[in-house]
C-alpha positions as CSV (number, residue, x, y, z in Angstrom):
1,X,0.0,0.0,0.0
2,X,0.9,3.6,-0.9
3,X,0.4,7.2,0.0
4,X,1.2,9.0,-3.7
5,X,1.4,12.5,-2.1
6,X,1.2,14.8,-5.7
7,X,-2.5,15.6,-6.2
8,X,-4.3,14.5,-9.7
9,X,-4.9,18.5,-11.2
10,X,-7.5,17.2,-13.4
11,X,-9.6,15.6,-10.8
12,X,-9.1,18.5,-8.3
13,X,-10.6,20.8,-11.1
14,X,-13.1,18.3,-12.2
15,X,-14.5,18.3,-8.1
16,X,-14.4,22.4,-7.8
17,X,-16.3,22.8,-10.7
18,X,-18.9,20.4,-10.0
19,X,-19.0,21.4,-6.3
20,X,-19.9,24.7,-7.6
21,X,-21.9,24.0,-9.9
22,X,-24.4,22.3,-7.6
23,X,-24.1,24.1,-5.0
24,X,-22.0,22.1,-2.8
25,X,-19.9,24.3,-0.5
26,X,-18.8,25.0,3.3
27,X,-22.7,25.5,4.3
28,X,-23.7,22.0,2.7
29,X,-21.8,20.7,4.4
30,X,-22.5,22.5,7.9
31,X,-26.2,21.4,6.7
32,X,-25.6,18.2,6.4
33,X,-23.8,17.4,9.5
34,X,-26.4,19.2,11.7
35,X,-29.0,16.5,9.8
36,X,-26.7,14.0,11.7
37,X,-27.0,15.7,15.2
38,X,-23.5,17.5,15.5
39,X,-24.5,21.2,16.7
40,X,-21.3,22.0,18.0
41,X,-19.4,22.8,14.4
42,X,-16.3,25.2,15.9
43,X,-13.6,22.1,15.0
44,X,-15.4,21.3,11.2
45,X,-14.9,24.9,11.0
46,X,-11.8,25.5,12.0
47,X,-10.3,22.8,9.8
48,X,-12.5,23.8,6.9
49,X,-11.2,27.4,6.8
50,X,-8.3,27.1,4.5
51,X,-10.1,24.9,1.9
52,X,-12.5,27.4,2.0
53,X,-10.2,30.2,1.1
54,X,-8.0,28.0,-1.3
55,X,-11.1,27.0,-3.2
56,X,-12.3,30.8,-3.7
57,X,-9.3,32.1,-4.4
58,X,-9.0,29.4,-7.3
59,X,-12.4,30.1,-8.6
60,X,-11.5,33.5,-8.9
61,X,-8.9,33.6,-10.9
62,X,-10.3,31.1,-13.1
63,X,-13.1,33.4,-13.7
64,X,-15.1,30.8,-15.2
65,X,-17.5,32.8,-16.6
66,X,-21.1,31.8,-17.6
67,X,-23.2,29.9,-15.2
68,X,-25.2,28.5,-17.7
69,X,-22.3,27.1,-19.1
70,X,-21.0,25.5,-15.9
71,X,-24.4,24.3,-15.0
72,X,-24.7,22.6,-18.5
73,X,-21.6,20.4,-18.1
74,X,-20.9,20.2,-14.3
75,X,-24.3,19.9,-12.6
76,X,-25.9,16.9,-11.7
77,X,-28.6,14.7,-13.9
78,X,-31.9,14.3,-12.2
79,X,-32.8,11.5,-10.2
80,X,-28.8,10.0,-8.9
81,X,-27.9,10.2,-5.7
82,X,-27.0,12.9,-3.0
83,X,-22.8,13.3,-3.4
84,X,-20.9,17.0,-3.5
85,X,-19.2,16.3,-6.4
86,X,-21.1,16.7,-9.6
87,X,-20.3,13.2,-9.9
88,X,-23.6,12.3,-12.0
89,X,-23.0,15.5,-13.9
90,X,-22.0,15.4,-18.2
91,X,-18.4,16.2,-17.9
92,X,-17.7,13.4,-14.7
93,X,-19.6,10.6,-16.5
94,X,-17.4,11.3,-19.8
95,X,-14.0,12.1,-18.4
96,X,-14.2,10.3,-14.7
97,X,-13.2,6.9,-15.6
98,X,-10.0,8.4,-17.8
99,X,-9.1,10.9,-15.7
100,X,-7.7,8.5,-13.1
101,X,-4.5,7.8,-15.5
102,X,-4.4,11.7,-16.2
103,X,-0.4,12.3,-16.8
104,X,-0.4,15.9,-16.5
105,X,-1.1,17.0,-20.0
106,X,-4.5,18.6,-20.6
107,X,-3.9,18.2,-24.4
108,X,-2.9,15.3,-24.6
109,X,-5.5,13.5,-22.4
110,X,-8.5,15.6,-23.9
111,X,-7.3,14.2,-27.6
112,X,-7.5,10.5,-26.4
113,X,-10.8,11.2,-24.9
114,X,-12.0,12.3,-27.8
115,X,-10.1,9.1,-29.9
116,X,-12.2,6.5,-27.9
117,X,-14.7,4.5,-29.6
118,X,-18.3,5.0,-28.7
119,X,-17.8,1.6,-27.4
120,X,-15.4,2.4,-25.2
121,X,-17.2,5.6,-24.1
122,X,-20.6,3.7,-23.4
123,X,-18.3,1.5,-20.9
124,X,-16.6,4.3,-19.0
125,X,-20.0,6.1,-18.4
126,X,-21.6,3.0,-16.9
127,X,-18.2,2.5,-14.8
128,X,-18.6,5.9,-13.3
129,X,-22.2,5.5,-12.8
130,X,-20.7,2.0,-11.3
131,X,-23.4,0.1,-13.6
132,X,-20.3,-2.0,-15.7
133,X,-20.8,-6.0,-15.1
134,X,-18.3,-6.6,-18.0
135,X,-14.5,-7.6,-17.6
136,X,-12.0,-5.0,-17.5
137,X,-11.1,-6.0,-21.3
138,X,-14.5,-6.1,-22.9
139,X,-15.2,-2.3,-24.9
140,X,-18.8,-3.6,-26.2
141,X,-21.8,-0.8,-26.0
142,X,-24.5,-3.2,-26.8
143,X,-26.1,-3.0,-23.3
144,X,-25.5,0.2,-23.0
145,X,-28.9,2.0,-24.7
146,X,-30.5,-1.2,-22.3
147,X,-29.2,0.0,-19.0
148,X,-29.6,3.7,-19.3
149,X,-33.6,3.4,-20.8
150,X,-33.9,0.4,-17.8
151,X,-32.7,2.8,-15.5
152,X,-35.4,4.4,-12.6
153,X,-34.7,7.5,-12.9
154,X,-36.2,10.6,-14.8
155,X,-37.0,10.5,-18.6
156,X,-34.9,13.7,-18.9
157,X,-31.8,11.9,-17.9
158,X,-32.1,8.5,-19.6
159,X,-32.4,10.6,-22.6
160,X,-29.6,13.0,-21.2
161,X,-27.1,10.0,-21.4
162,X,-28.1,8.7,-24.4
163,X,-27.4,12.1,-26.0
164,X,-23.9,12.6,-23.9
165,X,-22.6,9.3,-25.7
166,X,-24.2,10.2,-29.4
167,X,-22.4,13.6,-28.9
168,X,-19.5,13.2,-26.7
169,X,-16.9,14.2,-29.3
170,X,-18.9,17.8,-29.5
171,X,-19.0,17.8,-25.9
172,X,-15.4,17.0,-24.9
173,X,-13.8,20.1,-26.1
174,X,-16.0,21.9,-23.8
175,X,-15.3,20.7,-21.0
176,X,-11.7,21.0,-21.6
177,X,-12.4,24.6,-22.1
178,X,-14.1,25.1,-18.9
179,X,-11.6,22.9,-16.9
180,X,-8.2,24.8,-18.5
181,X,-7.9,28.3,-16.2
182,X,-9.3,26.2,-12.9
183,X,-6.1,23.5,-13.9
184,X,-4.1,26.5,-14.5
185,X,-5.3,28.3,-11.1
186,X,-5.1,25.5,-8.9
187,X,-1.3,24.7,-10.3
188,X,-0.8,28.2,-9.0
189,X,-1.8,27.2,-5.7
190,X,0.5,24.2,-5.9
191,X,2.5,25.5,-2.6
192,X,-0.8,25.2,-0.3
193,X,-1.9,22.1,-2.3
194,X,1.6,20.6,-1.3
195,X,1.3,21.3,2.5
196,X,-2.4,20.3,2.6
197,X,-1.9,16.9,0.6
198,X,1.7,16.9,3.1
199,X,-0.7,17.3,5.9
200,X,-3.0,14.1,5.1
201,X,0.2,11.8,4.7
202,X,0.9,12.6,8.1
203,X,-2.5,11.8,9.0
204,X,-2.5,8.5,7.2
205,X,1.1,7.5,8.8
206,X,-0.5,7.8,12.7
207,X,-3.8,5.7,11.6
208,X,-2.0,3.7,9.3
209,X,-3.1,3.4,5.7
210,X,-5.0,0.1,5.9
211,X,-6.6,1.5,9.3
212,X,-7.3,4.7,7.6
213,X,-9.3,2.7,4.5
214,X,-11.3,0.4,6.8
215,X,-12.8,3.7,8.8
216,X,-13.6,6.0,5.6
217,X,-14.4,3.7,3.0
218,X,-16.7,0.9,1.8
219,X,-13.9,-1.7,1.2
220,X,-13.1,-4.9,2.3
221,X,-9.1,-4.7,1.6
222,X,-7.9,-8.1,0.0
223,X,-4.7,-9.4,0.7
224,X,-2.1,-8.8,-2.1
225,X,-3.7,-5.6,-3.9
226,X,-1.6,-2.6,-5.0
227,X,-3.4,0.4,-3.1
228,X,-2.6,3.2,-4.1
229,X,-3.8,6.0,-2.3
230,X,-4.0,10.0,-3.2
231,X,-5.3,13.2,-1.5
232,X,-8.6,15.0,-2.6
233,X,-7.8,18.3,-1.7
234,X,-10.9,20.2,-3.2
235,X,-13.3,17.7,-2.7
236,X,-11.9,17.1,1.0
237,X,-15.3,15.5,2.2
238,X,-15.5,12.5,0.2
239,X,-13.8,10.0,-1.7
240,X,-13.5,8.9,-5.6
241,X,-13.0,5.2,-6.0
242,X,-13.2,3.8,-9.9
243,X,-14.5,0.0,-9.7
244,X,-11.8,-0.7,-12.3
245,X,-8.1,-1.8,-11.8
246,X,-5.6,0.5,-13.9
247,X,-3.5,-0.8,-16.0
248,X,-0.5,-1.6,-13.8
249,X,-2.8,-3.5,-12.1
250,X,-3.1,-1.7,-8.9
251,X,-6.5,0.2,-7.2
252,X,-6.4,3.8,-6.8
253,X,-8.4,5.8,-4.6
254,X,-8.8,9.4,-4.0
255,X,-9.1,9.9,-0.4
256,X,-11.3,13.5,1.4
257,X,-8.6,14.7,3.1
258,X,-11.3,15.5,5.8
259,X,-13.5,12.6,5.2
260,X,-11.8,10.5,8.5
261,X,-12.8,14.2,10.6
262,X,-16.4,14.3,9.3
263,X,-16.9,10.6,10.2
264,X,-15.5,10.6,13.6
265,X,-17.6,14.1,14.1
266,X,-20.8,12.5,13.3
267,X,-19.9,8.9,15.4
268,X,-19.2,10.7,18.2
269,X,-22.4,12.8,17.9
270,X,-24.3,9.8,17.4
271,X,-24.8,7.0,20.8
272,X,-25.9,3.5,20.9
273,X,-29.5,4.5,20.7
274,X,-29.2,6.3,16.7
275,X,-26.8,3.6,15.7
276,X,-29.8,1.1,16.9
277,X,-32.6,3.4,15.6
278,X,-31.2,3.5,12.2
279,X,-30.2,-0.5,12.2
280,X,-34.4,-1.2,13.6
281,X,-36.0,0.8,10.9
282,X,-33.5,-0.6,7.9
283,X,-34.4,-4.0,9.3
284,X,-38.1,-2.9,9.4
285,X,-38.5,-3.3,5.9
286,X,-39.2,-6.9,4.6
287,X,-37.3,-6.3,1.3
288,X,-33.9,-5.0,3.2
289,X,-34.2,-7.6,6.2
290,X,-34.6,-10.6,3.3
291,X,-31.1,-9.0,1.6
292,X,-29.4,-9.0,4.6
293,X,-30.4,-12.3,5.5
294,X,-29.5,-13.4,1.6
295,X,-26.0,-11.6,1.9
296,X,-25.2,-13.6,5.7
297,X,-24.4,-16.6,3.7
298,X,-23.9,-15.3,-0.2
299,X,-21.8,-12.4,-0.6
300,X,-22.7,-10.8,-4.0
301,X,-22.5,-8.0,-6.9
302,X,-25.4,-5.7,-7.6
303,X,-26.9,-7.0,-10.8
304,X,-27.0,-10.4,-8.6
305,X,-28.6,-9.0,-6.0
306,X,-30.8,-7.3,-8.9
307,X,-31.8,-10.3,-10.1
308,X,-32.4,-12.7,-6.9
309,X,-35.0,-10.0,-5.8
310,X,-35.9,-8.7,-9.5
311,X,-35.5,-5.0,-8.7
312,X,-34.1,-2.8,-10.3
313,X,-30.3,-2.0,-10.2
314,X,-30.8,1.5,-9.0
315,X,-32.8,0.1,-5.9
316,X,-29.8,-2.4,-4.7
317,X,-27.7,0.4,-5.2
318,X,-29.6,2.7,-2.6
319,X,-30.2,-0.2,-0.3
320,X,-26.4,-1.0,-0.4
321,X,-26.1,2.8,0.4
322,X,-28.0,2.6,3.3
323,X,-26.8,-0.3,4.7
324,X,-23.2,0.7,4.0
325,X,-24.3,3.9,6.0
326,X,-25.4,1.8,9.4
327,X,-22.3,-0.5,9.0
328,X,-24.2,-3.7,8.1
329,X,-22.1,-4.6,4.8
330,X,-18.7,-4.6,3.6
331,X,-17.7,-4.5,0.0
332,X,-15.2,-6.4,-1.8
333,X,-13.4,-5.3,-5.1
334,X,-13.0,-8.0,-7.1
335,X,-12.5,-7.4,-10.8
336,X,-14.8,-5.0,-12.0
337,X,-17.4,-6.0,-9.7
338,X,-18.3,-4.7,-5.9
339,X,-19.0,-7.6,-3.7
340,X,-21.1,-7.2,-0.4
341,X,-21.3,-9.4,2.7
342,X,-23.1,-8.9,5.7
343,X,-21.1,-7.2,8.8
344,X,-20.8,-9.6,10.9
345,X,-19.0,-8.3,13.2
346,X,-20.4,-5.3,13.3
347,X,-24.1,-6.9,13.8
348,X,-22.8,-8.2,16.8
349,X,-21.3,-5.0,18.0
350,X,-25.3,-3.8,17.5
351,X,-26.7,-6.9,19.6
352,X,-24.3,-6.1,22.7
353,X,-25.2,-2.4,22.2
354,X,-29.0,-3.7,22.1
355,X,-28.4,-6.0,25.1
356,X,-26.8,-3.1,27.4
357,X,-29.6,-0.6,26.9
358,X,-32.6,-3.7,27.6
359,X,-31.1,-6.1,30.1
């Protein structure tokens, strides 16, 4: 495992944009965390305030000009799911999946965007809406126009990706465009970008990186995988994970620099009574108790899970959410593919919890 401590430009400009674009700043987030009972927001805040400033000063000097514009590339497609990203926005589903081997030429990478087939475009946009069931090799669209018109959410944004894959050679250079004077602006910030990304390694080297993974993300680390770990400076509250292997082979995730802070803030807002609150009214629901009770014994992929219960993709995927959020699965990477399994150990934690407040 490995802390690579130079941040990826191109994803750093990617999250800014989209961040702005949907409105996902420093009182989002305060928002959010009071949703999850933590009033007292002085330390958030404190360790927010030179992201903050970094991030308007960059916007600044970019001057990106039209909000339309923005908004027509960087903001979300109705109907996805809550992130502060833009992660479900045009120019993230065309240039997420490729932007994780991003070598530090804009020109270069925006020409071999452009130079993939449609078929290998159709693929990338399912991997970033984490949709892709094929092997890592496989660059066939015929499912594609299948998924996207199968998919529950509105009519405006099947249509919306349908159009973004016809048209993505129009819409590339745009994006490119909009992304060049942020790029250029945050490379002018690369001093504080240094000492922030700096600051994170020392974080992960007193948790320990393996430590660190277990507490703010999803996976179930399997022995023998290349980790390769980076900072997400402007996006510091959450993480970018591509279900893909590169092609050395090893797994690269782009880690919130604040994420483990967030996370500890809202655990130790939150006692044995929420934890057990949440759990009861997950496992109040037939349809989520019968998963749980399918994934105790059969760890599986979401079109599995699709299929067992025939719902829709888009439905595992929120349940696995949710039950990711209460700590009662763990995921496993293998291949193109996210594996979950039920929490074992983490259930039991639960029952003692449950077993102290009754008995």
């Amino acid at each position: 495992m490995e802390y690579v401590q130079t941040p990826n430009v191109l994803l750093e400009a990617m999250v800014i944009l989209g961040a702005e674009a949907n409105g996902f700043g420093q009182a989002r987030l305060e928002e959010r965390l009071r949703s999850k009972g933590v009033d007292d927001l002085t330390v958030f805040r404190q360790r927010y305030a030179p992201f903050a400033a970094l991030r308007e000063d960059i916007l600044r000097q970019a001057n990106i000009g039209s909000r339309e514009r923005l908004e027509a590339l960087f903001w979300d497609l109705p109907g996805f799911q809550y992130n502060t990203t833009g992660a479900f926005s045009p120019a993230f589903l065309l240039l997420f999946a490729p932007a994780f081997s991003y070598n530090g030429d804009l020109d270069v990478f925006l020409s071999a965007a452009m130079d993939r087939t449609p078929a290998q475009v159709a693929r990338d946009i399912l991997l970033a809406l984490d949709m892709w069931e094929g092997e890592p090799d496989d660059d066939t669209e015929s499912t594609f126009t299948g998924i996207v018109l199968s998919m529950t959410v509105p009519a405006e944004s099947r249509l919306a990706l349908l159009e973004l894959h016809r048209s993505y050679r129009e819409k590339i250079p745009e994006v490119g465009a909009m992304l060049r004077p942020v790029m250029a602006a945050i490379e002018g910030h690369r001093a504080e970008m240094d000492a922030l990304a700096a600051a994170f390694g020392s974080d992960l080297e007193r948790t320990g990186m393996e430590n660190y993974l277990r507490e703010i993300t999803s996976l179930t680390q399997r022995e023998g995988e290349d980790y390769r770990i980076y900072p997400m400076i402007l996006g510091p509250d959450t993480n970018l994970f591509l279900d893909c292997p590169q092609a050395d082979g090893s797994v690269v995730i782009y880690c919130g620099v604040l994420r483990q802070l967030l996370l500890r803030l809202v655990s130790e807002t939150q006692g044995n009574v929420s934890q057990l609150c949440e759990a009861f009214h997950l496992l109040a629901d037939r349809t989520r108790l019968e998963i749980l009770l399918y994934l105790r014994d059969h760890p599986a992929y979401g079109q599995e899970l699709a299929d067992h219960f025939g719902l829709a993709r888009n439905t595992i995927h929120h349940h696995m959410n949710k039950f990711y959020n209460a700590g009662l699965v763990t995921c496993t990477v293998e291949g193109a593919r996210v594996y979950y399994a039920l929490d074992k150990e983490h259930l039991r934690s639960l029952v003692e919890k449950q077993t102290m407040l009754f008995l």
